[in-house]
C-alpha positions in Angstrom: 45.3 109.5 71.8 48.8 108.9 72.3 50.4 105.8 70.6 51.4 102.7 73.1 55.0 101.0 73.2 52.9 97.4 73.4 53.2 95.0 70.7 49.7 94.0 70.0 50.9 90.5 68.6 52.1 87.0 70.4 56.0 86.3 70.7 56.1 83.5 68.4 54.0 85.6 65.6 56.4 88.2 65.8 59.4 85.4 65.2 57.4 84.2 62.3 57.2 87.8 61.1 61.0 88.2 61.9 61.8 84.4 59.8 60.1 85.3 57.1 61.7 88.9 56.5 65.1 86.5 56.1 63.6 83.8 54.3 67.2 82.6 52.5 68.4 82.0 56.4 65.1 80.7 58.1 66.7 77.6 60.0 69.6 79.8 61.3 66.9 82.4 62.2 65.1 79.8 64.1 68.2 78.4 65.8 69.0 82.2 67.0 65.4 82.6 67.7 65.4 80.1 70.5 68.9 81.3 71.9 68.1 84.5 72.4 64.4 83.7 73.4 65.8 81.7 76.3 68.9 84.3 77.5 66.1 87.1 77.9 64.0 84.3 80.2 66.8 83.7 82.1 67.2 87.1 83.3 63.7 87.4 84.0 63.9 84.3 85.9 66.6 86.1 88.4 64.5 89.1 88.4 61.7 86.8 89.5 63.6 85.7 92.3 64.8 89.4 93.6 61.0 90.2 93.6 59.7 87.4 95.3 62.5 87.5 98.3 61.2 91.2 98.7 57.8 91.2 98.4 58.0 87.6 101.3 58.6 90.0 104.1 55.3 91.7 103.7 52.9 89.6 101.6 49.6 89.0 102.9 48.8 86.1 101.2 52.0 84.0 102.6 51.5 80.5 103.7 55.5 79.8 104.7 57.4 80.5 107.7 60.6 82.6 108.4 63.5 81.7 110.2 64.0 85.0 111.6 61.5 87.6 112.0 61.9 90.7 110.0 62.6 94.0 111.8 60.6 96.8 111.0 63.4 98.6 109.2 64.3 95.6 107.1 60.3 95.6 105.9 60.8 98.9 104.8 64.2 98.5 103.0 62.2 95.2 101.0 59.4 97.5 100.6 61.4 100.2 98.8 63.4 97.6 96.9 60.1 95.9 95.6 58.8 98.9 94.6 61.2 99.8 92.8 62.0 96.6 91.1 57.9 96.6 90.4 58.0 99.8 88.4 61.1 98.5 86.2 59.0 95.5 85.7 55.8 97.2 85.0 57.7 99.7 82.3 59.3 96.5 80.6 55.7 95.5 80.2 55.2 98.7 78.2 53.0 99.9 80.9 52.4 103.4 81.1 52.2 105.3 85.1 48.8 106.6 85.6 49.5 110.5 87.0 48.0 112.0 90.0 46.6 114.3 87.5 44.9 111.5 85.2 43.8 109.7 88.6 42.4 112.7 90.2 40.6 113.3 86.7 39.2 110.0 86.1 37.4 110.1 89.8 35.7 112.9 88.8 34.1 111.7 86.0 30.7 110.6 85.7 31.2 106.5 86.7 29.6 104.2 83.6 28.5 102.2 86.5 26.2 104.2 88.0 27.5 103.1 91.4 28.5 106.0 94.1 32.1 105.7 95.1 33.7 106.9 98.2 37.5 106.2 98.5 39.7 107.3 101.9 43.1 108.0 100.4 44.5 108.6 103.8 43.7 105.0 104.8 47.3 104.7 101.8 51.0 104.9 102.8 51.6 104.6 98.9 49.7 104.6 95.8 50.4 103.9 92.3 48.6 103.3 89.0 50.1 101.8 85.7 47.8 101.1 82.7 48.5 99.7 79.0 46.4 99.7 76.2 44.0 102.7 75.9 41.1 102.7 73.5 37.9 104.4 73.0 35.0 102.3 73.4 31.3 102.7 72.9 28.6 101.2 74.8 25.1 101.3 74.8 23.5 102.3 78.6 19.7 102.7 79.9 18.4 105.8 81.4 15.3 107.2 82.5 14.6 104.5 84.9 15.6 102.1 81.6 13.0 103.3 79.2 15.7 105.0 77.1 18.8 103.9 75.5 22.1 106.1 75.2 25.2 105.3 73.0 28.1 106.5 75.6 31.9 106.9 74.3 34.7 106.2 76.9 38.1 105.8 77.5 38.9 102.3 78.4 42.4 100.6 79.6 42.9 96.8 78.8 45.0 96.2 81.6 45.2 98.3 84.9 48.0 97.8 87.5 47.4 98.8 91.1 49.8 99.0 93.6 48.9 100.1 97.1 50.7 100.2 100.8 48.0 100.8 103.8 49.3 103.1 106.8 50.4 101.3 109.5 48.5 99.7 112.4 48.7 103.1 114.5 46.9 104.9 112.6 44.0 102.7 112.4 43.7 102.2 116.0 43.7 106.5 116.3 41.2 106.6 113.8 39.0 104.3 115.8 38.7 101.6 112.3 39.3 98.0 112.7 40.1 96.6 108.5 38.3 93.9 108.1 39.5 93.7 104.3 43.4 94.4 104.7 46.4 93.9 107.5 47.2 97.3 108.4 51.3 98.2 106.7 50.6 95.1 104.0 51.1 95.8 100.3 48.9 94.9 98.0 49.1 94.1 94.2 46.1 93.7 91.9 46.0 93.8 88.4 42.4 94.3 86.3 41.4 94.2 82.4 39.1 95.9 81.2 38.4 99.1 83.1 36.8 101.9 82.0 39.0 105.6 82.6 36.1 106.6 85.0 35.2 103.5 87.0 39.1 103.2 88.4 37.5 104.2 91.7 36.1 100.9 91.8 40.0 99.0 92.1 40.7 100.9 95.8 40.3 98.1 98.2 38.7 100.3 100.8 36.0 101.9 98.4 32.5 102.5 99.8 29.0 102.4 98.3 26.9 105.3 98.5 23.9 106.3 97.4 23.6 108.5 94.7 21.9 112.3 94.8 19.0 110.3 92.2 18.7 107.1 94.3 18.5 109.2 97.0 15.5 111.7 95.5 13.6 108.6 94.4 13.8 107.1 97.7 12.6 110.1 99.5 10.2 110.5 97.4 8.4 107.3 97.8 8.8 107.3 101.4 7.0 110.9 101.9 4.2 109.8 99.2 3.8 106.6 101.1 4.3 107.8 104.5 1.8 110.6 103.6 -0.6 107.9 102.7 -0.5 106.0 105.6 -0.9 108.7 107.9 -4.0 110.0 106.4 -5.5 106.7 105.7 -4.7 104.4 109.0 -3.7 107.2 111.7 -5.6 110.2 110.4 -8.8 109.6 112.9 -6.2 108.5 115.5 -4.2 111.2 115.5 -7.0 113.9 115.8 -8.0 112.6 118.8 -4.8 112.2 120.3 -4.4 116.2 119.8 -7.5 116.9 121.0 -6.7 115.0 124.4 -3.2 116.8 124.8 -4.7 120.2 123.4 -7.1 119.2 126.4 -4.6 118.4 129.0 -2.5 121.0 128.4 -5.2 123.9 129.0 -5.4 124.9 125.2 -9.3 123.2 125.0 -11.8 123.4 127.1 -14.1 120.1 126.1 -13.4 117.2 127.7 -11.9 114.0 125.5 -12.5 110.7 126.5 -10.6 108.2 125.5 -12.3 105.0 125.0 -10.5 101.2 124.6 -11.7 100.6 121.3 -10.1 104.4 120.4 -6.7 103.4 122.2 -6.8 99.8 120.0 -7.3 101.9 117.1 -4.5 104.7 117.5 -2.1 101.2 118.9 -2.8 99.2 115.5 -2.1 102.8 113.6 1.2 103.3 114.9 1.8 99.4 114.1 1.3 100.1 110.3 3.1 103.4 111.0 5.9 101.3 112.4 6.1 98.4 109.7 6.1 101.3 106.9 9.3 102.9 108.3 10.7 99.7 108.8 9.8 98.7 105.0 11.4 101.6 103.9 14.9 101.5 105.6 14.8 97.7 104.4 14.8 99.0 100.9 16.9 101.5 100.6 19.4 98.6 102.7 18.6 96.3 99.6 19.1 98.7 96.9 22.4 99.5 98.3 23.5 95.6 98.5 22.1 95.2 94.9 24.9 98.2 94.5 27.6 96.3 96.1 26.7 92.7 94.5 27.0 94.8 91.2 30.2 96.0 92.0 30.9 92.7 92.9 29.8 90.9 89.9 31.9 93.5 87.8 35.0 93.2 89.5 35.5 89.4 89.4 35.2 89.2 85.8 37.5 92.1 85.6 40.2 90.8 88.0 43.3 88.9 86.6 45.4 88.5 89.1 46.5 89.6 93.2 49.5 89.7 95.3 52.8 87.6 94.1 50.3 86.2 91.0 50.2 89.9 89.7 54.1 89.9 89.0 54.7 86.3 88.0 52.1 87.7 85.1 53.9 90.9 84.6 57.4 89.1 84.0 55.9 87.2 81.6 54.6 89.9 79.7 57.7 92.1 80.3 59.6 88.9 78.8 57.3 88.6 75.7 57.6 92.4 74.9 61.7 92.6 75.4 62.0 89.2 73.0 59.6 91.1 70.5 61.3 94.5 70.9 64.9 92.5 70.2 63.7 90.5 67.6 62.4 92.9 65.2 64.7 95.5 66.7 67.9 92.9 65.2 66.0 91.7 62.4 65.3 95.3 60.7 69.0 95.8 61.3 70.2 92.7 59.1 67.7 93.2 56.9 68.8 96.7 56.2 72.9 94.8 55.9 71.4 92.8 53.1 69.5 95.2 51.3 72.4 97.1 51.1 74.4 94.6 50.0 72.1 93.5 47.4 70.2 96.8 46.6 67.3 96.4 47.9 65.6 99.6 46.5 62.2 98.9 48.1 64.2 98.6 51.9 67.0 100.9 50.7 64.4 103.6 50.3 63.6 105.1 54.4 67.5 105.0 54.9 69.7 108.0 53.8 72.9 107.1 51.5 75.4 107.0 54.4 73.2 104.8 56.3 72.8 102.7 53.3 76.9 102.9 52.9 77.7 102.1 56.5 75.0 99.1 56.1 73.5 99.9 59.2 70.8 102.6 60.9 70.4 105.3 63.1 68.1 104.7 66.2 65.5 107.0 64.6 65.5 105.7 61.1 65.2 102.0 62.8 62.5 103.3 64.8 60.7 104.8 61.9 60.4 101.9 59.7 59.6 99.2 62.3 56.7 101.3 63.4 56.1 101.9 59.1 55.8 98.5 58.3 53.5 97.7 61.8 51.2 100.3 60.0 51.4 99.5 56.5 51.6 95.8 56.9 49.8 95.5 59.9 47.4 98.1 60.1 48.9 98.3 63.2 50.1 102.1 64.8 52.7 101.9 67.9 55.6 103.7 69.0 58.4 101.3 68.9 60.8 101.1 72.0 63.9 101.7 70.1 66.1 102.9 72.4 65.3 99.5 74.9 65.4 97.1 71.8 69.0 98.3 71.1 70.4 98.4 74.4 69.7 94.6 74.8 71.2 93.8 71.7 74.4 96.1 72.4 74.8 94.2 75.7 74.7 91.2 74.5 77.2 92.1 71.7 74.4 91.2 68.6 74.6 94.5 67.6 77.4 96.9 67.2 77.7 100.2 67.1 79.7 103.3 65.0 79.2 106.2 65.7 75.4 107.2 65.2 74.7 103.5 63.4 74.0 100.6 65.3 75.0 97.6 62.5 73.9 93.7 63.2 76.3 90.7 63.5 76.0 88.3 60.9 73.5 85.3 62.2 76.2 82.9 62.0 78.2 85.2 64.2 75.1 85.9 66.5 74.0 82.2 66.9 77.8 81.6 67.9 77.6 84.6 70.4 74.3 83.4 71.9 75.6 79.7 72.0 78.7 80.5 73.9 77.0 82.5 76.3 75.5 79.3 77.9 78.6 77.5 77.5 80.4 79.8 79.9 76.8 80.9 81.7 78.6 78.8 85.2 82.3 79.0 85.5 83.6 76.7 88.2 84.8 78.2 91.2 
């Protein structure tokens, strides 16, 4: 299973982590800490903004008013832009894009839930997937009408991203459907924890319930058995005679039938029961298929997290959290490797080469490498560290500098001073 670019730990643990890795400087750590914590939420704040100004021209879920009326080419052009800025969002939340191929895959597969699916992908403008955090998870399911127990491994995401666009209102009136769920053209954004690989089927807004080819055997079954039994027993006699009288009136018999009140009372009351089983049976195969959907149901409210605008005032707070852990550790590994060199640090000295250790600084893959080292033998924890994204932020906001291959950190004196003039000079008057 591939590794996942998520940090598995809280922000503030992994500034812990970071302060005590430069113990001799852990109050200017902290004071750089808190700078550089607050210039990465600042730009997600304006990000924030760009997203919500986009998504306001189609959100479904929108309780204000607009001054003008959006055209529908200026819908599209927000749409496009919100998509876009959603997947740079979603991928600085480490979340990974589900493929066509994965999805297609996973729909296939036998569904934990033992709940029929049925999904109209041409009711979609746009779909897309994003997942983080795989795993593989075992679980303990009944079988044989629950008189057996199976142990069942699966592939399970932790968190599951949708993001959907429905066709537009013509194409719902051609098709002859009136959404009752959805406003034809509206885009929708969900995000779900805890779904298994094979249930994603479940998270389409416009999925159906159907019966299963099993649910369906069993409630055939019954119905002939039963349906059998009431014929013999309550219409048996009835029916008989009724033949004879059309075999009779038809020319096929000879011997008169007479049909006598009490005989008519009898065939009536036959058909009654007749009636009432037929009508028993269609009301249970409806229930069984309710308990289906109150299942589904049940399952997806405790697996929801968040909808609409909600979904990606979460996601830039988790995109925020992973860029301030990816910088931290990112700039702390870089000093840390300054010092050792400096004071020959043989256990720290040891991943770089010698003109690494002589330039006092690393390459982005022997950074890379020992970040994800000590997550694994520190940690116990195996990821696959988003070097290249860690560095760029630091580069950019001039903590870091770079010479040739090796990218060397600013002294935290120097940094803090960076970081602290930044928001000196954040609003220049005009």
């Amino acid at each position: 299973m591939p590794l996942e670019r998520f940090i598995p730990f809280r922000k503030c643990d992994v500034a812990t982590l970071c302060e005590n890795l430069l113990a001799q400087e852990s109050a200017c750590f902290r004071t750089f800490s808190t700078l550089l914590v607050n210039r990465i939420h600042y730009q997600y704040h304006e990000q924030l903004e760009t997203l919500k100004n986009s998504y306001s021209h189609f959100d479904p879920n929108k309780d204000t008013r607009d001054l003008h009326v959006s055209s529908e080419t200026v819908r599209k052009q927000n749409q496009k832009a919100f998509a876009n800025g959603f997947a740079n969002l979603l991928n600085a939340a480490n979340f990974e894009k589900v493929t066509d191929e994965d999805l297609e895959a996973a729909l296939k597969e036998e569904s934990l839930f033992k709940v029929r699916l049925a999904v109209s992908f041409d009711d979609f403008e746009n779909v897309v997937f994003y997942r983080r955090g795989e795993s593989v998870k075992t679980e303990t399911v009944r079988t044989f009408f629950g008189l057996r127990k199976k142990q069942v491994s699966f592939t399970n995401y932790d968190k599951v991203a949708v993001y959907i666009t429905f066709k537009d209102e013509a194409y719902f009136k051609q098709k002859g459907q009136k959404p009752l769920t959805f406003k034809p053209g509206s885009t929708i954004v969900k995000l779900f924890q805890n779904v298994p690989k094979a249930d994603l089927e479940m998270l389409f807004p416009n999925s159906e319930v159907k019966m299963r080819p099993l649910d369906k055997l069993i409630i055939s079954a019954s119905a002939a058995i039963g349906g059998t039994v009431v014929l013999v027993t309550k219409l048996g006699a009835s029916l008989l005679l009724m033949a004879s009288f059309l075999a009779f009136w038809l020319g096929f018999k000879d011997d008169e039938v007479e049909l006598t009140k009490q005989s008519l009372i009898t065939f009536g009351v036959g058909m009654g029961v007749f009636g009432s089983f037929i009508f028993k049976e269609w009301t249970k195969f409806k229930n069984r298929k309710i308990r289906f959907m109150k299942a589904l149901s049940d399952n997806l409210y405790f697996k929801n997290l968040d909808n609409n605008a909600g979904v990606f005032h979460t996601l830039i707070d988790a995109a925020e959290e992973e860029d301030c852990k990816e910088a931290l550790l990112a700039y702390t590994f870089l000093l840390k490797c300054s010092k050792a060199s400096a004071e020959g640090d043989a256990a720290f000295c040891a991943a770089q080469a010698e003109h690494e250790v002589a330039a006092g600084g690393m390459t982005l893959a022997t950074l890379d490498s020992v970040i994800e080292t000590y997550f694994l033998e520190e940690l116990d924890c195996a990821l696959d560290f988003d070097v290249t994204d860690a560095i760029d932020k630091l580069v950019d906001m001039e903590l870091v500098e770079r010479s040739g291959d090796f990218f060397i950190a600013r002294e935290l004196n120097d940094a803090v001073k960076i970081l602290d003039d930044y928001w000196d000079n954040i609003y220049q008057p005009v």
